[in-house]
N, C-alpha and C positions, 0 to 999 in steps of 0.2 A: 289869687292875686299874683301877677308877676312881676319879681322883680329887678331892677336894672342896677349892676354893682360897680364902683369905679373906686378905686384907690383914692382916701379920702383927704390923706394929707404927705406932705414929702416926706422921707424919713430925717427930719433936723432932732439935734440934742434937743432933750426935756430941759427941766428946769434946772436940776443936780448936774447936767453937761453928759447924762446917760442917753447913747441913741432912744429915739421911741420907736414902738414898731410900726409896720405899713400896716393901715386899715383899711377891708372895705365901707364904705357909704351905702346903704340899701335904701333906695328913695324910690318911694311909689312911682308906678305907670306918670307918664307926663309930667314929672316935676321935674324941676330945673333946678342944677346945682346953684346955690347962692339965692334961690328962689325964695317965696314965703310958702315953708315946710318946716315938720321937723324931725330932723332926724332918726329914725326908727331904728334902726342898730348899728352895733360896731364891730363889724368880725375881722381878728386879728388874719390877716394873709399866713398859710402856712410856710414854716423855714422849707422844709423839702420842695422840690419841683424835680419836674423830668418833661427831659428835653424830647421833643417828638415832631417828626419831618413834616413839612406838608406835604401833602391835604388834610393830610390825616389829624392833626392837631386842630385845625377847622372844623374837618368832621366830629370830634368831641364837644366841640364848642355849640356847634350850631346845629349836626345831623342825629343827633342822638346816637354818637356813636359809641356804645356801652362797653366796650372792652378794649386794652391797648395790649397790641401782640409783642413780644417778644420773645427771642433764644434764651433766655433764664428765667429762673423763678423767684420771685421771692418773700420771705414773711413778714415784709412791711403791710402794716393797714393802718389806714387814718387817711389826712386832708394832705392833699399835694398842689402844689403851684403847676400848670399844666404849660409847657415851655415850648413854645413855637421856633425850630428850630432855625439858623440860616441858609442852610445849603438844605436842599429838597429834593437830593437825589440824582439822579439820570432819568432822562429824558422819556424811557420806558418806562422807568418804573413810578411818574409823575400820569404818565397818562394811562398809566393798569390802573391805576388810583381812583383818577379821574372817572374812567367809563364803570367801574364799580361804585361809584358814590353817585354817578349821575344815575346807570340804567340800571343798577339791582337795590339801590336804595333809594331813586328818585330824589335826591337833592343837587345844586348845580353850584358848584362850589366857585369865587373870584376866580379870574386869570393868574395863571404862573405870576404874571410879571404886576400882580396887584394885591394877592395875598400878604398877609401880616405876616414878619418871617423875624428869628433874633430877638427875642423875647414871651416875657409871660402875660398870656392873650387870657390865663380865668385856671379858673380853681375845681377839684376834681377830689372824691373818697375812695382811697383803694379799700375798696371791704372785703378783696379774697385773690386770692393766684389760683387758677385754673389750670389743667392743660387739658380739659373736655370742653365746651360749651355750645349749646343750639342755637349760639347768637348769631346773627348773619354778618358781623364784622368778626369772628372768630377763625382767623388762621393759622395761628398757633405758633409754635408747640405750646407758648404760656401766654396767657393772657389775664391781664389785671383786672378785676370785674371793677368798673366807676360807676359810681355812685351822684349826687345833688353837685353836680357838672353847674357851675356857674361862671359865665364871660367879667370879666374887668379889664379897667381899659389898662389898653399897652404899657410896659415896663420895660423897656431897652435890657437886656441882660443877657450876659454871653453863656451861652449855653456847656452843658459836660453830659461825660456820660453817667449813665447810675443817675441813682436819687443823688442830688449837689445842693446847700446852702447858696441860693439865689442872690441872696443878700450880698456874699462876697463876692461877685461879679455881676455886680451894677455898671451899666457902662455911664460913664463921665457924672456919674454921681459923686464922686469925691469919698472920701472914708463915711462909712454907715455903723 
């Protein structure tokens, strides 16, 4: 069964005036938020995220792209907010991207100027740091192996480098 995940409520004070956390919504194929459904779970969004340029944050999203490279390593594992960066690079290094995700992995990812970009576009499990892998998105020198990769809808929020607390940089959300 596959399912379609969206941030279920805004983040307002509870009842005590304590933030609540950001939830996803897991609603079966074809239902409709506010629809007559119900409910099936509530999975709390993880604090961690990492920031990652396009296309490339797309291609996690949508191409099954199973590892995220980078120049360090580290011994984080668990659930990450997967953080669609704002700036996408140079010009080169957008369309090396491109003609890899288009003609060595057959998927054809929005245009530059229509991609989701500056925010967290879905959710990701780091289950190991590598610096080997036979994965065909493996460049190295480290990459993150990801895991039960799930889309939720957009959350406006300014990205950092490293794993960063999402939550404090919500844009125009107000104190969370």
């Amino acid at each position: 069964m596959a399912l379609t995940c969206r941030p279920a409520a805004n983040p307002l004070p509870g009842a005590g005036g304590e933030p609540r956390a950001l939830s996803l919504l897991v609603l079966p194929p074809g239902a409709v938020p506010g629809g007559l459904f119900r409910e099936t779970m509530m999975t709390p969004l993880p604090t961690k995220a990492l920031s990652i340029r396009q296309p490339w944050a797309w291609a996690i999203i949508n191409a099954g792209k199973d590892i995220e490279n980078r120049t360090w390593a580290t011994s984080f594992r668990g659930p990450v907010c997967i953080h669609a960066a704002k700036g996408d690079g140079k010009w080169v290094e957008w369309d090396n991207a491109i003609e890899f995700i288009e003609l060595e992995m057959g998927h054809v990812p929005p245009l530059r100027s229509m991609i989701t970009k500056g925010g967290i576009i879905g959710t990701a499990e780091i289950v190991d740091c590598v610096d080997m892998s036979e994965s065909p998105w493996f460049f190295g020198p480290y990459g993150f192996l990801l895991r039960n990769v799930q889309p939720v809808e957009f959350i406006p929020v300014k990205g950092a480098l490293g794993f960063f607390d999402w939550r404090k940089n919500l844009e125009g959300a107000g104190n969370v």
